[in-house]
C-alpha positions in Angstrom: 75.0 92.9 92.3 76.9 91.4 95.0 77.6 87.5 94.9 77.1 84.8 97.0 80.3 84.4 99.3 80.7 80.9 98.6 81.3 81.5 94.9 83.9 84.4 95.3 87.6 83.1 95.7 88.6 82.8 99.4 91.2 85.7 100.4 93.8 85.3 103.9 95.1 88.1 105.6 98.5 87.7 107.3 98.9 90.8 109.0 96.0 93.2 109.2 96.6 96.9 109.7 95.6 99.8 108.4 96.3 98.5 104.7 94.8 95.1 104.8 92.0 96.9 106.8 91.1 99.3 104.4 91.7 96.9 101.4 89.4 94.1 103.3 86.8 96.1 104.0 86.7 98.2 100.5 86.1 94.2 98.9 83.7 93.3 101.5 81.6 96.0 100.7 82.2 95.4 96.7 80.7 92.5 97.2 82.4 90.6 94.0 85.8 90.4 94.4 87.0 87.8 97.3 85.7 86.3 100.3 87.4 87.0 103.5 88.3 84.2 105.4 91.0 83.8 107.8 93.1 86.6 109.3 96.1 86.4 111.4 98.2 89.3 113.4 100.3 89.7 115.9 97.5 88.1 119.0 94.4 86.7 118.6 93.4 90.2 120.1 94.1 92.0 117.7 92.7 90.1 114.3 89.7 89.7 116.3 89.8 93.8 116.6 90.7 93.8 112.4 87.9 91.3 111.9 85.6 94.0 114.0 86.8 96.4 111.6 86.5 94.6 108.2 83.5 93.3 109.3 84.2 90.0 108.0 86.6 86.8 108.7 88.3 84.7 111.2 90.4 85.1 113.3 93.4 82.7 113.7 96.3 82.4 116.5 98.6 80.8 114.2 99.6 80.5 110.7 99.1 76.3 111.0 95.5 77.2 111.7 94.6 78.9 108.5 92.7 77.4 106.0 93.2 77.2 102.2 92.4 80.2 100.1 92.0 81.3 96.7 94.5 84.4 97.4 96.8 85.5 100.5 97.4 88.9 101.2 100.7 89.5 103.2 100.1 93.1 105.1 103.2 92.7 107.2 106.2 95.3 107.9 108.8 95.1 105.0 111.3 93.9 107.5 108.9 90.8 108.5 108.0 89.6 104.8 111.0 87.1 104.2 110.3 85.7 107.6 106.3 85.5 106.8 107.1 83.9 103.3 108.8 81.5 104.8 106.7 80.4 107.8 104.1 80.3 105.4 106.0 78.2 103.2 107.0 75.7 105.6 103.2 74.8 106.6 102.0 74.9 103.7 105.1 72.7 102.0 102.6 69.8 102.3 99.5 70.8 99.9 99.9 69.7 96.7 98.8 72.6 94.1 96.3 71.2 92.0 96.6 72.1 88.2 95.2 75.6 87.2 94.5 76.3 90.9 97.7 77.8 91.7 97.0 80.0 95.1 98.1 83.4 94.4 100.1 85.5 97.3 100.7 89.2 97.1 102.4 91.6 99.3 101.8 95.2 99.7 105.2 96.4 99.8 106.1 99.6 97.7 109.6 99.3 97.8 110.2 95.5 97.6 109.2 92.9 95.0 107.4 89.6 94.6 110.8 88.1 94.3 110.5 88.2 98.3 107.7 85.6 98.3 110.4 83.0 96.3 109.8 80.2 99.2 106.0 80.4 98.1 106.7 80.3 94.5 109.1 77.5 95.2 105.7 75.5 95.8 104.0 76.6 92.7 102.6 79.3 94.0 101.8 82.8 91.6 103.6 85.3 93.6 103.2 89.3 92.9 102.9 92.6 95.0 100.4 95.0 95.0 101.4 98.7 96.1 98.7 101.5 96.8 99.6 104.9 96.8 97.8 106.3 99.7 98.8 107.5 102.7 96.5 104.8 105.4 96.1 107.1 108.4 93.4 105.7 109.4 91.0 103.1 108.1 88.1 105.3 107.7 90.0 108.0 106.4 91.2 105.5 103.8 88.6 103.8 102.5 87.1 107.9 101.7 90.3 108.6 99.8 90.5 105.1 98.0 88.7 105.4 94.8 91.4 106.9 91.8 94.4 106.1 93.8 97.2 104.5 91.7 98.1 100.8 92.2 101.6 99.5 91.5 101.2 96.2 90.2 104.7 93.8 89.9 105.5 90.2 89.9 104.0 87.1 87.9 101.8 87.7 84.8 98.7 85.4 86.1 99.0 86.6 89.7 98.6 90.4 88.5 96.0 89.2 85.9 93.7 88.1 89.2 94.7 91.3 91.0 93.9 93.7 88.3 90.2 93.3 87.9 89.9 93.1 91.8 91.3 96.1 92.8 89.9 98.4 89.6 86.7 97.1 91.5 87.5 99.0 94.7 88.5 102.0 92.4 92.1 101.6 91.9 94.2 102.6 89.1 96.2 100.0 88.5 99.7 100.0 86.2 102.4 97.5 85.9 105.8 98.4 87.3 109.1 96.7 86.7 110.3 94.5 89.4 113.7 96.4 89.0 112.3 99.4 89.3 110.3 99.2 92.5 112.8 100.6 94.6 112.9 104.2 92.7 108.7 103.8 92.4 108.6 103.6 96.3 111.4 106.3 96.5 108.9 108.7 94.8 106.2 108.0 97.0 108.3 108.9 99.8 109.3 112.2 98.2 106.0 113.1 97.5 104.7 112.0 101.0 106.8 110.8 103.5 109.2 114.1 103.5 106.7 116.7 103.5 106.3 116.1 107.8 109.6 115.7 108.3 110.4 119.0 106.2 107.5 121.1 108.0 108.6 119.9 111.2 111.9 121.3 110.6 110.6 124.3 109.2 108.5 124.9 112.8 111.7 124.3 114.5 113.5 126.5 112.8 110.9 128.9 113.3 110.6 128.4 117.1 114.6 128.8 117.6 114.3 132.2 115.6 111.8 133.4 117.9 108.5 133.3 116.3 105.8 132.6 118.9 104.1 129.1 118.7 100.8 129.9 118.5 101.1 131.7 115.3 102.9 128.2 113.8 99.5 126.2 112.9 97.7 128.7 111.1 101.0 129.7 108.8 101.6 125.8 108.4 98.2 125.5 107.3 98.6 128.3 104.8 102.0 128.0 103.2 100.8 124.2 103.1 97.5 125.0 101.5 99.4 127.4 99.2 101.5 125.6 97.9 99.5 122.6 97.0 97.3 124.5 95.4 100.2 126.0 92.9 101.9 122.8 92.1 98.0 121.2 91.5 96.6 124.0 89.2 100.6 125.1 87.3 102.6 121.7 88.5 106.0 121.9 89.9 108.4 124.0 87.7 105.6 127.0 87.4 105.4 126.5 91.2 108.6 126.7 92.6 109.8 130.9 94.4 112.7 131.6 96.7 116.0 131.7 95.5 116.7 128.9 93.8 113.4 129.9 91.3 115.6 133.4 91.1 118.9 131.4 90.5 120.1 133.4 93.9 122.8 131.2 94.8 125.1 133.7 96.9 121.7 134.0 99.1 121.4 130.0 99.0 125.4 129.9 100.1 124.5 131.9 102.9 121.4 130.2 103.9 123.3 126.6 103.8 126.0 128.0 105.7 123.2 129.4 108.9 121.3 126.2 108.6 124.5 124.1 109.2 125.7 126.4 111.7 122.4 125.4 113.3 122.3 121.6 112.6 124.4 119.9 110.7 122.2 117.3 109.0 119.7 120.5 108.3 122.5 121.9 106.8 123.2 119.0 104.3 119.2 118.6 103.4 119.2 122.4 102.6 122.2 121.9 100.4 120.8 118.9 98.7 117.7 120.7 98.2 119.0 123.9 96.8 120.7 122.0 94.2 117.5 119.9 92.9 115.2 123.0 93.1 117.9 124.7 90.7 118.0 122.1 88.5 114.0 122.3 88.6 114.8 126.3 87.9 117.3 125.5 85.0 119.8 127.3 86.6 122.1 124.5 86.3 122.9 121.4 84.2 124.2 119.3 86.6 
């Protein structure tokens, strides 16, 4: 049964995206988890378009204005989160932390840690970062594909204590990862993820300098794609893997490098690269 919103902890967004949109609106419609209160982006435009979204919260034009909260959520580009930490520090330098109500501040970075957040931590505050491993196309599309997705959870003990229990509400699966390992975690993701665009969009291209004709590309992208999904899902990687690296062809691999190079070099080098992880997947090497 949903509580009444002035019992749940207060939660601030700064920055409100895709992420903090989804996230937001997943807890809203919980209904026992946090209260949204204030959010702040890039223009008062804009979290009044996120609060539209979420359904919930006000929007702010600056960080001063923000009210205390229970928890802050820092949804910002990696590159702006030392910055934000800061700023957020600075203002905030001035409210004494009561005992036992420590505010807790999390980022959703994958590939950096809570250690980022030090200025806030520096004020007593329990700092951790909370990564979701789902790709947030779109907010809709998002909060469909939420429930079972794995949560990355790093930083303080009581901070990720508080997050747990919140996000297994919204459906997450939440594990701890080491702080020192959240580079490699986020590496993974992008293997997984990230790469497979980039390596279909190079595929096409190769495709359309060979001569194949371009409206024959999305239905064989949709297959192979389909295809292969399906294999690695129902036999997993290994059992999964053809071409010649699965045959342990490497004078057809050589060959294939040496084309691709011809053709790009970078290309060239990712084919290389590639050739020598999918024969170590083989076992056709040890090294």
């Amino acid at each position: 049964m949903p509580h009444d919103n002035n019992t749940l902890p207060t939660l601030n967004l700064v920055g409100a995206g895709r992420v903090a949109q989804t996230l937001a609106s997943l807890w809203l419609a919980q209904g026992s988890s946090f209260a949204i209160q204030d959010v702040l982006t890039t223009s008062l435009a804009s979290a009044q378009a996120a609060c539209r979204v979420i359904g919930a919260g006000q929007a702010v034009a600056q960080i001063q204005a923000m009210r205390d909260a229970d928890v802050w959520m820092l949804a910002v580009p990696d590159a702006q989160l030392t910055a934000c930490a800061q700023a957020l520090a600075a203002v905030r330098a001035d409210r004494k932390v009561a005992e036992g109500r420590s505010p807790i501040v999390f980022h959703c970075s994958g590939a950096q840690g809570a250690s980022t957040l030090a200025p806030l931590a520096a004020l007593g505050w329990q700092v951790a970062s909370a990564h979701c491993i789902l790709s947030f196309s779109s907010v809709p599309g998002a909060i469909q594909q939420f429930p079972g997705t794995p949560c990355a959870l790093e930083g303080d003990a009581t901070a990720c204590d508080r997050l747990r229990p919140a996000f297994t509400a919204i459906g997450a699966q939440c594990f701890a990862v080491a702080s020192g390992d959240k580079l490699l975690y986020h590496a993974a993701a992008v293997f997984a993820t990230n790469f497979l665009p980039v390596l279909q969009a190079t595929a096409e291209e190769l495709w359309q300098s060979t001569g194949m004709p371009a409206h024959l590309i999305p239905a064989l992208r949709a297959s192979l794609l389909r295809n292969a999904v399906a294999n690695i899902t129902t036999l997993g990687p290994q059992a999964a893997l053809t071409g010649p690296a699965a045959r342990g062809d490497t004078a057809a691999i050589q060959r294939q490098q040496a084309a691709v190079a011809a053709w790009d070099g970078p290309t060239g080098a990712a084919y290389e690269a590639l050739s020598t992880l999918a024969l170590r997947l083989a076992r056709h090497t040890t090294d």
